[in-house]
C-alpha atoms as an extended CHARMM CRD file, in Angstrom:
* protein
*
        95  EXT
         1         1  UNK       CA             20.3000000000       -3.4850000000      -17.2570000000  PROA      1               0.0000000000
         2         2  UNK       CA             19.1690000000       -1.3620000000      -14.3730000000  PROA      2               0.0000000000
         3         3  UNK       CA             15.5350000000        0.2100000000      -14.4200000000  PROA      3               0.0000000000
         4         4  UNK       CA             14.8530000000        4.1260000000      -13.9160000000  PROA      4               0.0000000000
         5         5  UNK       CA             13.6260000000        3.0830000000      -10.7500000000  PROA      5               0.0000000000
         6         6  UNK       CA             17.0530000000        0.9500000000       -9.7370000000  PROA      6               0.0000000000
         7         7  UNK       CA             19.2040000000        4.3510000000      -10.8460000000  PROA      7               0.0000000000
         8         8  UNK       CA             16.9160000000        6.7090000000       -9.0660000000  PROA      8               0.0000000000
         9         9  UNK       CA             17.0930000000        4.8710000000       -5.3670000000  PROA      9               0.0000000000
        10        10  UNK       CA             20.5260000000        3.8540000000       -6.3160000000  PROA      10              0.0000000000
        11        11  UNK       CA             21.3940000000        8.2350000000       -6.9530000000  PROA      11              0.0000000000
        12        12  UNK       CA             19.2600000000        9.4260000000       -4.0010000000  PROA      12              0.0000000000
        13        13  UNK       CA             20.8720000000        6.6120000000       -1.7360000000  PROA      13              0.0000000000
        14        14  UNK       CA             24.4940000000        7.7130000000       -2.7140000000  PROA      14              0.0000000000
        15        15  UNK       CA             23.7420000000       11.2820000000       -2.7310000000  PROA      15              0.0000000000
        16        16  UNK       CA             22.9190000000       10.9130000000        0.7160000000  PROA      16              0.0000000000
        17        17  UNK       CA             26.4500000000        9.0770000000        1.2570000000  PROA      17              0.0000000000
        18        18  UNK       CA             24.2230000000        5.9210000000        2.6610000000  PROA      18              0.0000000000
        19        19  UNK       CA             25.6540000000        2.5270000000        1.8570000000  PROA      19              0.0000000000
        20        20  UNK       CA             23.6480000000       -0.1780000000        1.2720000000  PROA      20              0.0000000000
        21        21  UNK       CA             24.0610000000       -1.6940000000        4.1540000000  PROA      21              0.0000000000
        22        22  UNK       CA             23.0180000000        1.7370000000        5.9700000000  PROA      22              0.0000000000
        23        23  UNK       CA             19.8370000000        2.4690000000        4.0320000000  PROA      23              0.0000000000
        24        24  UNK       CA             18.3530000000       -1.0100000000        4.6210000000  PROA      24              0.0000000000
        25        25  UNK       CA             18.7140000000       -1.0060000000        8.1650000000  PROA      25              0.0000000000
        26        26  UNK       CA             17.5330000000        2.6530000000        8.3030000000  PROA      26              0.0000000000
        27        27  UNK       CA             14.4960000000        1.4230000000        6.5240000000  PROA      27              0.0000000000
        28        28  UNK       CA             13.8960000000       -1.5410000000        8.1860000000  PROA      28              0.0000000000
        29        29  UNK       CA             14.3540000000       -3.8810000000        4.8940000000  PROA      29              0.0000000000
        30        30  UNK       CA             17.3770000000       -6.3370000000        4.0990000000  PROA      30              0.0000000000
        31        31  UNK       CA             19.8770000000       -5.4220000000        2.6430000000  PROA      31              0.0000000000
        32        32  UNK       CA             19.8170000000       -7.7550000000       -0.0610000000  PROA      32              0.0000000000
        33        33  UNK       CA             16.4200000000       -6.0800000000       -0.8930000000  PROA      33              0.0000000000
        34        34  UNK       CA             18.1510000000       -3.0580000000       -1.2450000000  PROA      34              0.0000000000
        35        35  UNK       CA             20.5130000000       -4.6710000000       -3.7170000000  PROA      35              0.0000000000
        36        36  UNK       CA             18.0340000000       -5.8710000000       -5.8940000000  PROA      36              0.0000000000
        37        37  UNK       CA             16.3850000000       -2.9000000000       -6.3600000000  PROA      37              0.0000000000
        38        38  UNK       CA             18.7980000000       -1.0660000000       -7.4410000000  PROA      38              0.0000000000
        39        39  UNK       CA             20.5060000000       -3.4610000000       -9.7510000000  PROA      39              0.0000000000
        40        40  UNK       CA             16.2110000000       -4.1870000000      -11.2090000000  PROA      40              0.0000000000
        41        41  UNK       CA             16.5410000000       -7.8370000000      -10.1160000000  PROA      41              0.0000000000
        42        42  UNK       CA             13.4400000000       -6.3240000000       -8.0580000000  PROA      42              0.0000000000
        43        43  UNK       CA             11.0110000000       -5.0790000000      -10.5700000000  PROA      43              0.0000000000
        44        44  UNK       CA              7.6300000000       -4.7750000000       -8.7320000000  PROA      44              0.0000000000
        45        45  UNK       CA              8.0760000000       -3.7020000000       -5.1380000000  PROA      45              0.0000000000
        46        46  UNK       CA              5.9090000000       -4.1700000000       -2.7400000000  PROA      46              0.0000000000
        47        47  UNK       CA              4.3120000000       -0.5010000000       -1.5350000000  PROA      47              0.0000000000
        48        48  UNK       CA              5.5850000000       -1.4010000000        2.3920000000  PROA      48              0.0000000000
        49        49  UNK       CA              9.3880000000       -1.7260000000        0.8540000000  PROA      49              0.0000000000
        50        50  UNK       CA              8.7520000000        1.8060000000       -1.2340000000  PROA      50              0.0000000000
        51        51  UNK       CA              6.9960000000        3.0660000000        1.9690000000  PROA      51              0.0000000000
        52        52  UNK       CA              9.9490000000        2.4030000000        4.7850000000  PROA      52              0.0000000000
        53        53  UNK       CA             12.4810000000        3.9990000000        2.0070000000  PROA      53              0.0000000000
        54        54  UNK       CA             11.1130000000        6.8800000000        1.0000000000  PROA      54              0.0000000000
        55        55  UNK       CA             12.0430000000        9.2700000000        4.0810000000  PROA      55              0.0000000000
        56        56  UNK       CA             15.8290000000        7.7250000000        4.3820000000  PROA      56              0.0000000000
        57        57  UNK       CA             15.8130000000        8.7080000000        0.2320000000  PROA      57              0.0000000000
        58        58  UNK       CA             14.0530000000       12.2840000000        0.4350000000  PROA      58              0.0000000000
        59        59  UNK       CA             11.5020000000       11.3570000000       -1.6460000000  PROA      59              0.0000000000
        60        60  UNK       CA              7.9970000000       11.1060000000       -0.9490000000  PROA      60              0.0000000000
        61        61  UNK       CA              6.1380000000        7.4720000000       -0.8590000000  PROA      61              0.0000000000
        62        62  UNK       CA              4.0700000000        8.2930000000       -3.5320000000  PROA      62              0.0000000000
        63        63  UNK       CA              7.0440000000        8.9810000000       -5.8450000000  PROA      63              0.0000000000
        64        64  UNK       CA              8.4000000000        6.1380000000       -5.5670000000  PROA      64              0.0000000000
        65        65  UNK       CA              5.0280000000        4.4730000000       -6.3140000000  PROA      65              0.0000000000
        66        66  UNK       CA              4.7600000000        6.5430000000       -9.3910000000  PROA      66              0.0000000000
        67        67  UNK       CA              8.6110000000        5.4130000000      -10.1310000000  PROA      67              0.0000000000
        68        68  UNK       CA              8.0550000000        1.7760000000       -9.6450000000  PROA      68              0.0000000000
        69        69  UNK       CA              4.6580000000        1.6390000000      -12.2770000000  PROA      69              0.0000000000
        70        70  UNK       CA              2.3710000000        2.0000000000       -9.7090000000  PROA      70              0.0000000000
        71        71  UNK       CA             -0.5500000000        3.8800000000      -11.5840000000  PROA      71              0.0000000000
        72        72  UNK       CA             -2.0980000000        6.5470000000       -9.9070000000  PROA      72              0.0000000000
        73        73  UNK       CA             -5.8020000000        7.9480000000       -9.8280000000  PROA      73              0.0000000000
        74        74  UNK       CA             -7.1940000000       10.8010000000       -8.7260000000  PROA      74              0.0000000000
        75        75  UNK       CA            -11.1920000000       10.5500000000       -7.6450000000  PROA      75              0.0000000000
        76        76  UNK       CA            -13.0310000000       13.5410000000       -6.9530000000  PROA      76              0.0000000000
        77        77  UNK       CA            -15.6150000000       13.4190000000       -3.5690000000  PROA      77              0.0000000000
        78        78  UNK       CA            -17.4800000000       16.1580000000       -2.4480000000  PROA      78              0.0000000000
        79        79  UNK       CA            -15.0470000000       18.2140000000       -0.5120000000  PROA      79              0.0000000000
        80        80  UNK       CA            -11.7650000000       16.4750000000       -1.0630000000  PROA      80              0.0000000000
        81        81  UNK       CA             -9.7360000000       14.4270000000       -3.4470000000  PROA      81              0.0000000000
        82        82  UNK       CA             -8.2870000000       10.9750000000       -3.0200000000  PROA      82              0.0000000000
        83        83  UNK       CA             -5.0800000000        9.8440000000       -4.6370000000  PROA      83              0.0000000000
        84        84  UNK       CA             -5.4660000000        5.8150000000       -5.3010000000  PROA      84              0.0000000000
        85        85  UNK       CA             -2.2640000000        3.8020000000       -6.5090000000  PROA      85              0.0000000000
        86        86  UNK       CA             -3.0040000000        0.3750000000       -8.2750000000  PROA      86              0.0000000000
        87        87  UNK       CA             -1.0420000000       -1.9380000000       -9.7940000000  PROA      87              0.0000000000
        88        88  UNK       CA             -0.7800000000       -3.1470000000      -13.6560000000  PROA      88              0.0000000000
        89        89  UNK       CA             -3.8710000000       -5.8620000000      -12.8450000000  PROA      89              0.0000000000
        90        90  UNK       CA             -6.0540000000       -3.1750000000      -11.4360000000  PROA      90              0.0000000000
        91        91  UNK       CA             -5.3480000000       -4.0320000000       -7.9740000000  PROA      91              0.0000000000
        92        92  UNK       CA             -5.6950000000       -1.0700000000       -5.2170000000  PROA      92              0.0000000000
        93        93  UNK       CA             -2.3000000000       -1.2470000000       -3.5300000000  PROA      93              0.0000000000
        94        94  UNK       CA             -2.5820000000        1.8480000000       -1.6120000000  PROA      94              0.0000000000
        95        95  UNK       CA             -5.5160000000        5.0590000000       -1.0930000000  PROA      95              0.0000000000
């Protein structure tokens, strides 16, 4: 069974009237990894795959970190705020 994340790329892909085929080379990815996204053979992307979709899917990188578990965390500093994704393990994957 597909995830949410597998349906989402899978609707914002065809809502665009992209192929497969189309959207990978677009983004710079094979199109195989395309295909396993969005039938959830891929369950953890890597950030770079998420990143090099996002603006052929109209979505913004950090949704589709938020869509594929990434958990994000907001840390105040003096001035500013800073949005840090990590993964399940604690990991930083992206700032």
């Amino acid at each position: 069974m597909a995830s949410d994340l597998a349906k989402f790329i899978e609707s914002l892909r065809m809502a665009r009237n992209l192929s497969q085929r189309q959207l990978a080379e677009r983004a710079g990815i094979s199109h195989t990894e395309v295909w396993r996204l969005e039938t959830g053979q891929r369950k953890n992307p890597s950030p770079p795959v998420l990143k090099a979709l996002a603006p052929h899917l109209g979505v913004s990188y950090e949704e589709l970190l938020k869509k594929a578990g990434y958990i994000e965390e907001v840390v105040e500093h003096a001035g500013y705020k800073e949005t840090v994704f990590k993964d399940n393990e604690g990991n930083i994957v992206d700032i």
